[in-house]
C-alpha positions in Angstrom: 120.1 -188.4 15.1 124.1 -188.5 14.7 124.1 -185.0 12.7 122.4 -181.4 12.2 120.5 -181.7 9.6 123.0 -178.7 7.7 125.0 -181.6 8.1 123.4 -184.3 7.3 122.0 -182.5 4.5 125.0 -181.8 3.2 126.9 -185.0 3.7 124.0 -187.1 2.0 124.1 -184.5 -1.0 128.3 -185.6 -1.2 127.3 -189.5 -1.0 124.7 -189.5 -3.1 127.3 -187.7 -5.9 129.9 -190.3 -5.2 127.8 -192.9 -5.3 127.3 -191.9 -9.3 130.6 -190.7 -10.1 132.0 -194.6 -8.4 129.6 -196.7 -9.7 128.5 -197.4 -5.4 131.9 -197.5 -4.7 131.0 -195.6 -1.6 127.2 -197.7 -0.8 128.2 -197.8 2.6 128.3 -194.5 3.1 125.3 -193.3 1.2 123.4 -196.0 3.3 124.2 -194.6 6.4 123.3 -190.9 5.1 120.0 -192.2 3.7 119.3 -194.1 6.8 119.9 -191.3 8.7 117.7 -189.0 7.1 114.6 -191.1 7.0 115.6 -192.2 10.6 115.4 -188.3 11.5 111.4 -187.5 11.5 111.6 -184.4 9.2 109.6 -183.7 6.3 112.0 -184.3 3.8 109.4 -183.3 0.7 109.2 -179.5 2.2 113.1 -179.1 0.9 112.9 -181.6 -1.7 113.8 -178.7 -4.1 116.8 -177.4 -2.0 117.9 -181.1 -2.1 118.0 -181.5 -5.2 120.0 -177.8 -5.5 122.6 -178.8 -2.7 123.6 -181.8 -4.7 123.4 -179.7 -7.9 125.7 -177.7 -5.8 128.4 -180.5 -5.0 128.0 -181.8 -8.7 129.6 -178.8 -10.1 132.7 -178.3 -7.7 133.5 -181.4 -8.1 133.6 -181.0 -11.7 135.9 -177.2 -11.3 137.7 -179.7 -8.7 138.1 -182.5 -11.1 141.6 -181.8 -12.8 142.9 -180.3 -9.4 142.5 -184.0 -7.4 143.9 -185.9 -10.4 147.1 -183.6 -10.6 147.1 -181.7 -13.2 146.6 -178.5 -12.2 149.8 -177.5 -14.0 147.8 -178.1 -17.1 146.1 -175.2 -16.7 146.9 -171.6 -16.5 147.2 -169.4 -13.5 144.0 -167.4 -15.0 142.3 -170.8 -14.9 143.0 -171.5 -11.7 141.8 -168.5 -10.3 138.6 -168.6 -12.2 137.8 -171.9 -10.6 138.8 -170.9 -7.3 136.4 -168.0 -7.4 133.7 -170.6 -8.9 134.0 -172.8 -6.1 133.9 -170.4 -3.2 130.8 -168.7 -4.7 129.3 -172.3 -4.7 130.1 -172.9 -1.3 128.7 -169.7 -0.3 125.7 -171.1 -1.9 125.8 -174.2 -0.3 126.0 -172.3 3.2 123.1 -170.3 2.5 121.2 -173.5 1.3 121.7 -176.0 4.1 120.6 -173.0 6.5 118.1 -172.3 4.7 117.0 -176.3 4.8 117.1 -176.0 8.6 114.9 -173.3 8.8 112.4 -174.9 6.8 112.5 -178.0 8.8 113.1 -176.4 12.5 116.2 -176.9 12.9 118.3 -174.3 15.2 121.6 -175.3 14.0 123.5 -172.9 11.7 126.8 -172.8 9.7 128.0 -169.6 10.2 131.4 -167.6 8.8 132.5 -164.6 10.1 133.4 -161.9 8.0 133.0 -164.1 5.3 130.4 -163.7 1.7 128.2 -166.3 2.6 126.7 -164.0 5.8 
């Protein structure tokens, strides 16, 4: 295997979101991801729940991320901005805690971790 699977996890959770939002724009890349995974031996039905949350997860920062990449971020108010910058740390926090949670499940050693940061 290429990746960790907090990595790999998390990189086939982006793909398979692009894949929608680009009508398989990017088929390449969620190839390789799904290849990978089924390539790696782990019993992807034990997290098949945390999956599913991870790319709930990625769903919806890149819709708080959405007018931000497109440029018009001036289009919405300081207040606005904030509140989405909030939203999306919280979710990453989330996604932190998920993917280690995914390797623990599955036996993996490999950890994200932040120091002094909210996702500890």
């Amino acid at each position: 295997m290429i990746f960790p699977v907090i990595e790999l996890v998390d990189r086939f959770a982006i793909a398979k979101l692009k894949l929608a939002k680009t009508n398989g724009a990017n088929q390449e890349e969620f190839d390789f991801y799904d290849r990978q995974l089924n390539d790696s031996g782990y019993d992807l039905g034990m997290v098949e729940q945390e999956l599913a949350q991870l790319h709930g997860i990625h769903s919806e920062i890149w819709n708080l991320e959405a007018e931000l990449k497109s440029g018009r971020e001036s289009e919405l108010s300081l207040e606005e901005l904030g509140r989405r910058a909030i939203m999306i740390r919280n979710l990453n926090n989330q996604r932190i805690q998920l993917k280690n949670s995914i390797a623990e499940q599955l036996g993996c050693s490999v950890r994200e971790i932040k120091k002094d940061h909210l996702s500890e």
